[in-house]
C-alpha positions as CSV (number, residue, x, y, z in Angstrom):
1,X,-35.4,4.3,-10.1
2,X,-35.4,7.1,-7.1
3,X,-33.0,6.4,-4.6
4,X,-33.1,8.4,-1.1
5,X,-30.0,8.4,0.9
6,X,-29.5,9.8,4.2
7,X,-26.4,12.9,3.7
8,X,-26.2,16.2,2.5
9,X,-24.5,15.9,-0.4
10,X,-22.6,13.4,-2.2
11,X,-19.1,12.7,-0.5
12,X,-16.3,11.8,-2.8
13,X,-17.2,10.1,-5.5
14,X,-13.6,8.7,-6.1
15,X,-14.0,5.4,-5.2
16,X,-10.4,5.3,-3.3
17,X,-11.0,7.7,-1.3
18,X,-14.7,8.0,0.1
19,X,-15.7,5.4,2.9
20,X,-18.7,7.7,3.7
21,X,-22.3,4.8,3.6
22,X,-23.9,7.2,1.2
23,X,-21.1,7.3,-1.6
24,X,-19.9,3.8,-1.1
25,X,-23.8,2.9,-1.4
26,X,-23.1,3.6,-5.6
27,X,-19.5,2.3,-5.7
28,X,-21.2,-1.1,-5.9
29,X,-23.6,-0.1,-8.7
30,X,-20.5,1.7,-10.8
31,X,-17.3,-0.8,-10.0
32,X,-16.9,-3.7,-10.2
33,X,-13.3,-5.8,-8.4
34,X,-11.1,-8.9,-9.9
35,X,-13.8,-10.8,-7.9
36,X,-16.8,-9.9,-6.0
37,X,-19.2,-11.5,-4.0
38,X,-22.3,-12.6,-5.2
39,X,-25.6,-10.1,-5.3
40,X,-27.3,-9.8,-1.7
41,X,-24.4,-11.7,-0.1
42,X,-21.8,-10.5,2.0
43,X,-20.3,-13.9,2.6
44,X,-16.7,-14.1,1.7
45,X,-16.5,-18.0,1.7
46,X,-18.9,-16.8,-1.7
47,X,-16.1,-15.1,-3.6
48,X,-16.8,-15.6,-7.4
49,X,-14.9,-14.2,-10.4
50,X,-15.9,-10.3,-11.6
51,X,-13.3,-8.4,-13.6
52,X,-10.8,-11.7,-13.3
53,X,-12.9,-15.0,-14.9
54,X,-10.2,-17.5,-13.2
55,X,-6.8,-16.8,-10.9
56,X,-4.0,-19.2,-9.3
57,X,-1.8,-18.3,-6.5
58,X,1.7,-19.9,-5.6
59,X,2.2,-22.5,-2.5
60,X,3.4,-20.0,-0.3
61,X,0.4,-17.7,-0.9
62,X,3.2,-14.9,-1.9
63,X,2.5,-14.5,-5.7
64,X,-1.2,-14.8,-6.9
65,X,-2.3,-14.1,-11.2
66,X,-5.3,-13.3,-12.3
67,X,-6.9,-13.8,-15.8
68,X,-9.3,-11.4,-17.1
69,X,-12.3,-11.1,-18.4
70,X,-11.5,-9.7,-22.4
71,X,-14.0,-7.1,-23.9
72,X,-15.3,-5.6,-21.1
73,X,-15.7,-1.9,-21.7
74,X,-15.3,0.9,-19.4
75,X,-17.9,3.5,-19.4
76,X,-18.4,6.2,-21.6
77,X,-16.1,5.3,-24.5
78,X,-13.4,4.8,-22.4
79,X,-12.2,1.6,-24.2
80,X,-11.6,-1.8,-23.1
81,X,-9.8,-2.9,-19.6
82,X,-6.9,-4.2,-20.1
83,X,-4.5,-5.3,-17.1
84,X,-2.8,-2.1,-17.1
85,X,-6.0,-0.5,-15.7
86,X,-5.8,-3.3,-12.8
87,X,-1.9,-2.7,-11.9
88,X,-2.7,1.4,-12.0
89,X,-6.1,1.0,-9.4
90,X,-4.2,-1.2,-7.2
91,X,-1.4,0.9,-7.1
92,X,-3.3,3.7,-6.5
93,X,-5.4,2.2,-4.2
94,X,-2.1,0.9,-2.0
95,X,-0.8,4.8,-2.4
96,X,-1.1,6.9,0.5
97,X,-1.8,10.3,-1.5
98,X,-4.4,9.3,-3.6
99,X,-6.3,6.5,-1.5
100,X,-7.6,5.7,2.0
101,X,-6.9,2.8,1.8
102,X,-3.6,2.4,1.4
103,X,-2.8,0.4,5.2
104,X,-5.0,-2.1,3.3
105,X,-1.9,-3.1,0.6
106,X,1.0,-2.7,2.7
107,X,2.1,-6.4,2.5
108,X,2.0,-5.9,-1.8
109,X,5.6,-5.8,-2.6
110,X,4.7,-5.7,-6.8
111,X,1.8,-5.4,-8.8
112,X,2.8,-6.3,-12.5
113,X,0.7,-6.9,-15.8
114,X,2.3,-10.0,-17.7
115,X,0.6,-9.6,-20.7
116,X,-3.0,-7.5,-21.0
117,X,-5.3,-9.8,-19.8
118,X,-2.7,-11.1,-17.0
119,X,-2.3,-9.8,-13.4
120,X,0.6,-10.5,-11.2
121,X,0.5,-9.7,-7.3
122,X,3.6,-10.8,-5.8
123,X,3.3,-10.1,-1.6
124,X,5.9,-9.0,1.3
125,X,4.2,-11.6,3.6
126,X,1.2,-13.6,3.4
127,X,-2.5,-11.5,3.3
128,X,-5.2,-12.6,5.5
129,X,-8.3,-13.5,2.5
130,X,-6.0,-11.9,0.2
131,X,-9.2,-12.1,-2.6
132,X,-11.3,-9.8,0.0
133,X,-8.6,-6.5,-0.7
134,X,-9.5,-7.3,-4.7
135,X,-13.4,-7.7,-4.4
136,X,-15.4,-5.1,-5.1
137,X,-15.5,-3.0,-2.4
138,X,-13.1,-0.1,-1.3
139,X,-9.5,-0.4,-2.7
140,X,-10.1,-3.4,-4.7
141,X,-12.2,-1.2,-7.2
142,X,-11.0,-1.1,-10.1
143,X,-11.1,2.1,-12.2
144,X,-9.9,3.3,-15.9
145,X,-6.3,4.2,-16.1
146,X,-6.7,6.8,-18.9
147,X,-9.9,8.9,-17.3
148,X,-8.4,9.1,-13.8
149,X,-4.8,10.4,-16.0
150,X,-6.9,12.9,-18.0
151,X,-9.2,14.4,-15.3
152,X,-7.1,14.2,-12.2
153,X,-9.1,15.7,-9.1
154,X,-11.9,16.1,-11.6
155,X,-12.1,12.3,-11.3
156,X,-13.7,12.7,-8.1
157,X,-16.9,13.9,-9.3
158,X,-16.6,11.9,-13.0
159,X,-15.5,8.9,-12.1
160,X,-15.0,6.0,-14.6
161,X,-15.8,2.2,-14.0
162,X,-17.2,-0.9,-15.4
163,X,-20.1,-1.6,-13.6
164,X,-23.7,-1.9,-15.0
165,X,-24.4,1.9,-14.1
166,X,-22.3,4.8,-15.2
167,X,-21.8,8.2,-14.1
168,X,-24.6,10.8,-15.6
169,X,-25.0,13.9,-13.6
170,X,-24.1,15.9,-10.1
171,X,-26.2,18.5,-9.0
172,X,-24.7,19.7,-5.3
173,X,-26.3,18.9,-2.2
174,X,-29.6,17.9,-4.4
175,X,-28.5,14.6,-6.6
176,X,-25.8,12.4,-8.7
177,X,-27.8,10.5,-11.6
178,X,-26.0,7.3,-13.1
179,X,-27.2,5.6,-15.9
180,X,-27.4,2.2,-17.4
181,X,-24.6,1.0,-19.4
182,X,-25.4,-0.8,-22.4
183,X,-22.2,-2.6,-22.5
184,X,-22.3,-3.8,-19.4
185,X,-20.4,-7.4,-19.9
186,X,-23.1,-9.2,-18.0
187,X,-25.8,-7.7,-19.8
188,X,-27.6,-4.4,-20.1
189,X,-29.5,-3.0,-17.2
190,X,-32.9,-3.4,-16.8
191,X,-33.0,-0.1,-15.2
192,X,-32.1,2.6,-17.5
193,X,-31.7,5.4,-14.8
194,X,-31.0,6.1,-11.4
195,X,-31.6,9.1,-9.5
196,X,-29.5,9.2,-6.0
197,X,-31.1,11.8,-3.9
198,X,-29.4,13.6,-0.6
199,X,-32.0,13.8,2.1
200,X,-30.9,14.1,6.2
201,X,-33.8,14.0,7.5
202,X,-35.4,10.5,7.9
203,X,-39.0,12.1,8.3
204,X,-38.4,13.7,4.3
205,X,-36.8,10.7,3.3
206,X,-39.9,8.3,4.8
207,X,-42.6,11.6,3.3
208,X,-41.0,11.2,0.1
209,X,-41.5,7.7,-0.5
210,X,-45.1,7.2,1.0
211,X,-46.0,10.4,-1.0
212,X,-44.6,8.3,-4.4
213,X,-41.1,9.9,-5.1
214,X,-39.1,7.4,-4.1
215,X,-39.3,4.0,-4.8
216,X,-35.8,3.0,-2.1
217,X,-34.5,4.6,0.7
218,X,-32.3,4.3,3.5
219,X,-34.3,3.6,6.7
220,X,-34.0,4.2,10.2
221,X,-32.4,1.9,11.8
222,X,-35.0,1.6,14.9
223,X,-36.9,-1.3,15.7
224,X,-40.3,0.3,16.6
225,X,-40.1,2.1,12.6
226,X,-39.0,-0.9,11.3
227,X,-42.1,-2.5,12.7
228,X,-44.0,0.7,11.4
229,X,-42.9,0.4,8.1
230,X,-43.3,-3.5,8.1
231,X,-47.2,-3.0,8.5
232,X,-47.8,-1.1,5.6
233,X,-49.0,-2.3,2.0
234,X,-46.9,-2.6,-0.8
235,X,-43.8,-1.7,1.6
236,X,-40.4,-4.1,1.8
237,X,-38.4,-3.6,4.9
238,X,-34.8,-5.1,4.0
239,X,-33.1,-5.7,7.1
240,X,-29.1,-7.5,6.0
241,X,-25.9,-7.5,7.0
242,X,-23.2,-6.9,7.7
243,X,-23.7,-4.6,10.1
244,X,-22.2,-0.9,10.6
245,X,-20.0,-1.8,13.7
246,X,-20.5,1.2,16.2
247,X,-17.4,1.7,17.9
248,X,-16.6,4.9,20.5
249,X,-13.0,5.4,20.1
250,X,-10.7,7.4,23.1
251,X,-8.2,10.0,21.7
252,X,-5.7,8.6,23.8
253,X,-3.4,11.3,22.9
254,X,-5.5,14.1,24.5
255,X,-5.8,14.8,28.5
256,X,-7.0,13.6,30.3
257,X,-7.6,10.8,28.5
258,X,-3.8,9.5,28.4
259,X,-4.2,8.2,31.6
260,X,-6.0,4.9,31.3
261,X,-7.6,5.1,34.6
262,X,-9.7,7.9,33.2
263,X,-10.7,5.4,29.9
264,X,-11.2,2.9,32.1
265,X,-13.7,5.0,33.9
266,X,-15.8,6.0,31.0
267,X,-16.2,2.0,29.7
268,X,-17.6,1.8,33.4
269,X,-19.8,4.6,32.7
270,X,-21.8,3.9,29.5
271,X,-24.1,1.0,29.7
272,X,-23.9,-0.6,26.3
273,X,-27.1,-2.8,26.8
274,X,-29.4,0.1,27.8
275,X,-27.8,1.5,24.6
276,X,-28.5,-1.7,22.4
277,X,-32.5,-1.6,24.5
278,X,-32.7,2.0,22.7
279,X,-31.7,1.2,19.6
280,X,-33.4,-2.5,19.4
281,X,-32.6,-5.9,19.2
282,X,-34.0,-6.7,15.9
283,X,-31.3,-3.8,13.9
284,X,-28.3,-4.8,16.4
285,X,-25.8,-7.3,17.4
286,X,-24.1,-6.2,20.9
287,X,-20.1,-5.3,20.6
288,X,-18.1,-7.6,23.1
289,X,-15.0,-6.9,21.2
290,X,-13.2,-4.3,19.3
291,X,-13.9,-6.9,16.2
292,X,-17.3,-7.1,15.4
293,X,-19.2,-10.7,16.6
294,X,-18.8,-13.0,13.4
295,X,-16.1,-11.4,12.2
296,X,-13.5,-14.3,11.8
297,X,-10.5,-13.8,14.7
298,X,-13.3,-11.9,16.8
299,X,-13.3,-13.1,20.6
300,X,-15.3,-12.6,23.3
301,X,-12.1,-13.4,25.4
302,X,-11.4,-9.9,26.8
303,X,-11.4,-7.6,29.4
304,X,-15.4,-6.3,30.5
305,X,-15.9,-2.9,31.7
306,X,-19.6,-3.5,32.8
307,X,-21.9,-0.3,34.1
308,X,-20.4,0.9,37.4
309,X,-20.6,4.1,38.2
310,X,-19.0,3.6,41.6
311,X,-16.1,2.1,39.7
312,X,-15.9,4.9,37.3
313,X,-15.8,7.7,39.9
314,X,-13.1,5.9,42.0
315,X,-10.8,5.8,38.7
316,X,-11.4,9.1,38.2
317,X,-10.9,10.2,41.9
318,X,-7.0,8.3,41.3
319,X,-6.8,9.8,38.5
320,X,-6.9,13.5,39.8
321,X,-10.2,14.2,38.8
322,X,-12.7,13.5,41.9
323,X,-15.2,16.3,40.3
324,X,-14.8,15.4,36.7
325,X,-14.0,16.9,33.7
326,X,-14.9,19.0,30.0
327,X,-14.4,16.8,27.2
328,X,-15.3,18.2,23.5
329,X,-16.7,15.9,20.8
330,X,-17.6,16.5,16.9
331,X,-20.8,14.7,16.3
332,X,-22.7,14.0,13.2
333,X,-26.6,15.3,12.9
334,X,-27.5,11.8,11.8
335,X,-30.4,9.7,13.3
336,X,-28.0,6.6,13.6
337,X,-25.4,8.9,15.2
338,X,-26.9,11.6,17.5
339,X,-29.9,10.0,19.2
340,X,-26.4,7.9,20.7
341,X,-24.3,10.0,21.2
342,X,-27.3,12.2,23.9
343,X,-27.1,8.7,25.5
344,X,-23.5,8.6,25.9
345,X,-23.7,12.2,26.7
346,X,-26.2,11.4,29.7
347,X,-24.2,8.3,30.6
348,X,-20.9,10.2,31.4
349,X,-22.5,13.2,33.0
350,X,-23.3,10.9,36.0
351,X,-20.0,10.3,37.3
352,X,-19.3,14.2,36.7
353,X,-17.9,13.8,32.7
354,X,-19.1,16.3,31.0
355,X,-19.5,15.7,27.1
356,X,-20.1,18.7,25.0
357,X,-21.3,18.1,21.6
358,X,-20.0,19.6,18.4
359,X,-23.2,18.8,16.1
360,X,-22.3,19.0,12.3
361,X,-24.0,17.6,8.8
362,X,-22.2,14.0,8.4
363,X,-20.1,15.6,5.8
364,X,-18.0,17.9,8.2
365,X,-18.0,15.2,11.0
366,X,-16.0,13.3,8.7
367,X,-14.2,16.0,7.6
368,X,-13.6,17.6,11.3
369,X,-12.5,14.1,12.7
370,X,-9.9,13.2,10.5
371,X,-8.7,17.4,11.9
372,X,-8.1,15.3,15.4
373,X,-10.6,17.2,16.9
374,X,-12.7,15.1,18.7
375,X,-11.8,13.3,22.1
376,X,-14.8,11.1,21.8
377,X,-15.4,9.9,17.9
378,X,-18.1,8.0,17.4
379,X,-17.6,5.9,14.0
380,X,-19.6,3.0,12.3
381,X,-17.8,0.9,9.6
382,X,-18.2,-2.2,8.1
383,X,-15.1,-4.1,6.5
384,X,-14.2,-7.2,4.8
385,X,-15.2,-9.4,7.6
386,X,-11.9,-11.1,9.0
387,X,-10.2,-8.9,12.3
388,X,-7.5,-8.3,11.1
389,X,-9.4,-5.4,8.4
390,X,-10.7,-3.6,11.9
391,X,-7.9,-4.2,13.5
392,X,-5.5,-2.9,11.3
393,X,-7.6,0.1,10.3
394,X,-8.4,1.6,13.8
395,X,-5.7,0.3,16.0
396,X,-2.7,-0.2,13.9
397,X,0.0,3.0,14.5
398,X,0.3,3.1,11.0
399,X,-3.3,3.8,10.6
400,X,-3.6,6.8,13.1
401,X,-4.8,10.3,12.2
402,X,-2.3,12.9,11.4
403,X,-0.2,10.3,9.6
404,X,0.8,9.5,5.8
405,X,-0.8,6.3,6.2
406,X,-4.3,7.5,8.1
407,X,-7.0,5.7,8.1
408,X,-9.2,5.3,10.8
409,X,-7.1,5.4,14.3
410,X,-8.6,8.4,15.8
411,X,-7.7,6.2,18.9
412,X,-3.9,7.0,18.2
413,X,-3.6,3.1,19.5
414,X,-0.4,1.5,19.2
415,X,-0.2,-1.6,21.6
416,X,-0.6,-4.1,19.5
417,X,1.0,-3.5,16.6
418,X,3.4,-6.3,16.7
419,X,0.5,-9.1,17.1
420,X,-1.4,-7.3,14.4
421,X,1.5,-7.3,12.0
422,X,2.9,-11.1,13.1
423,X,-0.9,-12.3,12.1
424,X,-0.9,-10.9,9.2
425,X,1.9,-13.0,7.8
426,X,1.3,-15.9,9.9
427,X,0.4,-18.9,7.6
428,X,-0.8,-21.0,10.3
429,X,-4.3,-20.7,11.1
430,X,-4.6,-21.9,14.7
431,X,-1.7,-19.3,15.3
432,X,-3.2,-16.5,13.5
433,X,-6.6,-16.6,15.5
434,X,-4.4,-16.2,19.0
435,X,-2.4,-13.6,17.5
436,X,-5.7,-11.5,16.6
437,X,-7.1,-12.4,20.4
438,X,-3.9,-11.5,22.1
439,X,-4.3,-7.9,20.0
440,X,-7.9,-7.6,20.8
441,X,-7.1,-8.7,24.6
442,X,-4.5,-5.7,24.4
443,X,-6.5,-3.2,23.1
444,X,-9.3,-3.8,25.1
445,X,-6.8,-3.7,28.3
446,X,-5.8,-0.4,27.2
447,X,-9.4,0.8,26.6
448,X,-8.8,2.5,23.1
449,X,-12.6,2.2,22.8
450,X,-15.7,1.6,23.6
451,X,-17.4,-1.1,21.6
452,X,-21.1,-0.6,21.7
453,X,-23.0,-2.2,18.6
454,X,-23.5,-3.7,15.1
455,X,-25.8,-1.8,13.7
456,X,-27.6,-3.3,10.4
457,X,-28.7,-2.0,7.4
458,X,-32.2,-1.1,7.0
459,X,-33.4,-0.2,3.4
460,X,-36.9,0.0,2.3
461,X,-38.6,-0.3,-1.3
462,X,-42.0,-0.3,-2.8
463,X,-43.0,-4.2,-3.7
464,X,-42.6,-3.0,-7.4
465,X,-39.1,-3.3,-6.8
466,X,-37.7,-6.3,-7.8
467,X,-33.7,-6.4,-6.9
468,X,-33.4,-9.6,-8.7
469,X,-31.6,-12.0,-5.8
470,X,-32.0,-12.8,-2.4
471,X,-30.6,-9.8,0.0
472,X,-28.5,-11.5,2.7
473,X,-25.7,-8.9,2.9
474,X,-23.9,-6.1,1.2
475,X,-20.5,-4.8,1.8
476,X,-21.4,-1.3,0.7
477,X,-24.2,-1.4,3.2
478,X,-26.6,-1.0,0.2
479,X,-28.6,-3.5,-2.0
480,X,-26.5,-3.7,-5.2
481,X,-28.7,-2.2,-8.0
482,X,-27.7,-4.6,-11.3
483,X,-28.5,-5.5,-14.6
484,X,-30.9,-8.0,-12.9
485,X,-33.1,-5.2,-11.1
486,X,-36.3,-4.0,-12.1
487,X,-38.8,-2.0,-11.4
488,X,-42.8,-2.2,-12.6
């Protein structure tokens, strides 16, 4: 199978610490969690058992065991997992030098094995859909305890799971090769081979599969292609969730864009719906938040900044700028990325802001952001999909650049830390959903972004592909390739 993804080269293929789409894309075919959900799904009321074939947790939600699955094998020879592997991934995964996603795990007080096939997670306070932070998906991978030990940074670009494909080859900036594994626990793979190749450009990507040398890709996300691509024979368009929630965060920490009359003036500026018209409404789902619609704890009960470029120069005029201002921006080369950010660019310009563009390969932008060097940073994520996983990732203080806990607060918010932190160990539900709108209220108030969209995936595959399940959804915003899959 020839798989086309849209970077330059692969990321970091260390599965605690890359969140860029196109490594995260083969996390799912290569890890596997203590439970996952189900192919094609990205439901998590459809949680089922993975690495863990049953677990029990205690009345007050603080301590939660897990019972593994015995004989599954690791690739490569790498022996059996055992729950020592377990209690060294989620350890690693809740440590701030060798994960990024370490603000994830911050309520895990312990992490013990009781015997090998037994699990222990004891908690500070109670976890919002504690089961989501051990599916398989960022942290909650789960990786082999002696191959991370014996490679150490090496790991990176050798990494060792359990999931029905296994690391083959990586060629730089051309492509990373897994292959099936035979031991696979489920069953062996179908596929015996898969070739993940780096293309940017959409047009090679798209040339390369009607030519015959690919038989999946990563689409544009554009509703007039989609329709394209639709009308041709033998072509499947998947079009799933969940969505890559497109969010324009404010470096609150650089001037002039302390001064929240001058945020307030660019979320008056940019005109999210003319945005969402470019893009189209069959590949998005309009922000009203900064948690994405569906999202449980998302409300639409917030403060509006709706297009008003009267507005927006009178802010600006009180805030000492009546003839505008430079701001400086590092912006990825990407079709999903660029073609929005000239809109934004051509949005602020008319009430005198003028944005100038840094444009990089998507591997520096996400290098160069987490540098702090963008006032504007434009970033699409999805996440386990409860608010408090957004909300504690880009607007928690613990979370912001710079610091040993970073994740993704290029915002450098911090005004609602304490409704953040109170939900997450709130046991009451009713209370926990106004605790995540009072946070969203705040942060919206304080205009630490711009929500503009959720943008879903779009993959397309010859009809010769059979993925072997309905595709609903997928947390790592690809369809999971498994032992199911085939190709004719």
């Amino acid at each position: 199978m020839r798989v086309a993804v849209p970077a330059g080269d692969a990321g970091n293929l260390d599965p605690h610490r890359s969140s860029a789409s196109q490594d995260v894309a083969l996390f799912g075919w290569m890890f596997n969690g203590l439970v996952r959900f189900p192919p094609g799904s990205a439901d998590p009321a459809r949680l089922e058992a993975d690495l863990a074939e049953r677990w029990e947790s205690s009345p007050d939600g603080l301590v939660w065991t897990f019972h593994l699955r015995r004989g599954v094998k690791f690739h490569h020879g790498y022996g059996e997992l055992t729950a020592d592997d377990v209690v060294f991934s989620l350890r690693r995964a809740a440590d701030t030098r060798r994960s990024s996603f370490a603000s994830d795990f911050t309520d895990f007080r312990t992490v013990d094995a009781v015997d090998p096939y037994t699990v222990r997670i004891t908690l500070a306070n109670t976890v919002p859909s504690l089961l989501g932070l051990v599916s398989d998906y960022h942290g909650g991978l789960i990786i082999s305890r002696r191959a991370a030990e014996e490679m150490g940074d090496d790991f990176r670009r050798r990494p060792i799971g359990t999931g029905p494909f296994a690391f083959g080859e990586y060629r730089p900036q051309t492509v990373t090769t897994l292959v099936a594994h035979r031991e696979y626990f489920r069953g062996a793979p179908r596929v015996p081979r898969i070739e993940v190749r780096y293309i940017t450009s959409d047009a090679t990507r798209e040339l390369a599969f009607t030519s015959g040398e690919i038989d999946l890709f990563a689409g544009r996300r554009e509703q007039r292609w989609v329709e394209r691509m639709r009308s041709q024979r033998g072509v499947v368009v998947d079009v799933f969730r969940p969505g890559e929630f497109r969010t324009l965060l404010i470096n609150t920490r650089m001037r002039p864009l302390d001064d929240v009359r001058v945020r307030r003036a660019i979320a008056h500026a940019i005109d999210v719906n003319a945005i969402v018209r470019f893009v189209g409404a069959d590949v998005v789902v309009p922000g009203r938040s900064v948690v994405p619609q569906g999202y449980l704890g998302e409300t639409p009960e917030v403060p509006r900044y709706a297009p008003d470029l009267a507005r927006a120069r009178a802010l600006l005029a009180e805030a000492g700028h009546p003839n505008g201002f430079t701001i400086r921006a590092v912006v990825s080369n990407i079709s999903a990325q660029l073609p929005i950010m000239e809109q934004v660019q051509a949005q602020l310009r008319r009430v005198g802001i003028n944005l100038e563009m840094e444009v990089v390969d998507h591997s520096t932008y996400h290098a160069k952001i987490r540098q702090d060097l963008s006032a504007l940073t434009f970033y699409g994520a999805a996440r386990f999909p409860i608010a408090d996983s957004y909300l504690t990732q880009f607007y928690h203080s613990r979370s912001r650049i710079g610091t040993p806990t970073a994740a993704l607060n290029f915002a450098h918010c911090d005004v609602a830390d304490a409704e953040i932190d109170a939900a997450r160990a709130e046991p009451n539900r009713e209370r926990q959903l106004a605790l995540w709108a009072d946070a969203q209220r705040r942060i919206m108030t304080q205009v630490c972004s711009v929500p503009l969209y959720d943008l879903l995936q779009v993959w397309v595959r010859r009809d010769a592909l059979d993925l072997g399940y309905q595709l609903d959804g997928s947390l790592n915003l690809a369809p999971p390739i498994t032992e199911a899959t085939s190709i004719r």
